[in-house]
C-alpha positions in Angstrom: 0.0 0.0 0.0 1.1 3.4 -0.7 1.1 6.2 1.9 0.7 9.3 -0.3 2.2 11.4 3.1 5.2 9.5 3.3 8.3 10.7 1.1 9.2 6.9 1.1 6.2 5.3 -0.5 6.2 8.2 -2.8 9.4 7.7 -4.3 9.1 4.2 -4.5 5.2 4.7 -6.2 7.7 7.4 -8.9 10.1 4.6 -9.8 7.1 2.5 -10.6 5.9 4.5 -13.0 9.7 5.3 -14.4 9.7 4.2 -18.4 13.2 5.3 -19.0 16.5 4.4 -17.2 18.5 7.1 -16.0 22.0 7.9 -16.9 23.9 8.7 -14.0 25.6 11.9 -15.9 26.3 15.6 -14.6 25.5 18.5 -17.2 24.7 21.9 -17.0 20.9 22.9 -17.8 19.9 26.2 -18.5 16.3 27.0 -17.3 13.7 29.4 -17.4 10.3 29.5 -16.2 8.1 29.9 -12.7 9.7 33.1 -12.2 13.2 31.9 -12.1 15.8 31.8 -15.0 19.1 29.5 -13.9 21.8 27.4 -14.3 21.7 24.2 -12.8 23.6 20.5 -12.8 22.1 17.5 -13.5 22.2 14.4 -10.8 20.7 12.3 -13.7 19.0 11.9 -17.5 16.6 10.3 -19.0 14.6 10.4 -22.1 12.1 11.4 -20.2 13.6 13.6 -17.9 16.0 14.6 -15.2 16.7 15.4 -12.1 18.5 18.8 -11.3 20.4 20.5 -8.6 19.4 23.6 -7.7 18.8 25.9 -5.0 16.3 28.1 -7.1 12.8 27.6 -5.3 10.4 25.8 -8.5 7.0 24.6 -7.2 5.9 21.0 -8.0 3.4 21.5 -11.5 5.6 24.4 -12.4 6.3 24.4 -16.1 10.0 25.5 -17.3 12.0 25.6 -20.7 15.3 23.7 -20.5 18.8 24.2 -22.6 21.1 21.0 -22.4 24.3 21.4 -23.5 25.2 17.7 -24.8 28.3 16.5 -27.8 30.0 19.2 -29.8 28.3 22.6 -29.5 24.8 20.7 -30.0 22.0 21.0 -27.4 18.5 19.7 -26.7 15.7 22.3 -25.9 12.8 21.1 -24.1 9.8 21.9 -22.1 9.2 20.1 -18.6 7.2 19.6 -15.8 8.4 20.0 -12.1 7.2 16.6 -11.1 9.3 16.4 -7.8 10.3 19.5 -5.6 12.8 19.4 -3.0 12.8 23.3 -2.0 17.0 24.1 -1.8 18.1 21.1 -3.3 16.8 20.0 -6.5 14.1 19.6 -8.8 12.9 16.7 -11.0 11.5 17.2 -14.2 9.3 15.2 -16.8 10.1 16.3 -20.6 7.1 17.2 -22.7 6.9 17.0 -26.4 10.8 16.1 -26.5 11.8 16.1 -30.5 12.9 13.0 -32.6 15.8 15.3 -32.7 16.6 15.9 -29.3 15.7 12.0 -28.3 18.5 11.1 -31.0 21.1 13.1 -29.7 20.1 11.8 -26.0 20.5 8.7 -27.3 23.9 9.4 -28.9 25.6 11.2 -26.3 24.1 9.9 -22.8 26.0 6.9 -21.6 24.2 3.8 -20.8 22.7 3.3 -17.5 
């Protein structure tokens, strides 16, 4: 049974629903959105999204444009959804409407998990 109070059952409820493995990978994102424009370092990646380090304040359901820098001057632009908030630590971030563009160039340059 899942507790939807406890921080626990939550998590473990999330990685249920994960479809994508992460890649344990460290990257700068560039994002903007919520009221906050930053720079911020990925913990880790998927093609579905990520989870980011950041002290900026971004409310759970808050919806943000990403820039991530990935292979030789190439990025993948993105919008997301602040799925997970952890308010001075990090964020974590669901892609939406990620192109067959950026997906190949995840694919290319993320390392396997």
């Amino acid at each position: 049974m899942i507790d939807d109070h406890d921080p626990l059952s939550r998590r473990l409820e999330d990685d249920e629903r994960r479809i994508h493995d992460r890649s344990r990978v460290i990257v700068d994102v560039f994002f903007d959105g919520a009221d906050a424009t930053g720079v911020a370092s990925t913990k880790d990646i998927s093609l579905g999204g990520l989870y980011m380090n950041t002290k900026t304040v971004l409310p759970e359901g808050a919806l943000l444009a990403l820039r991530i820098p990935l292979g030789e001057g190439e990025q993948v632009v993105v919008n997301a959804e602040v799925v997970y908030s952890n308010p001075g630590h990090g964020v974590g971030v669901r892609f939406h409407g990620l192109s067959e563009t950026g997906r190949a160039l995840m694919e290319r340059e993320l390392p396997m998990p």
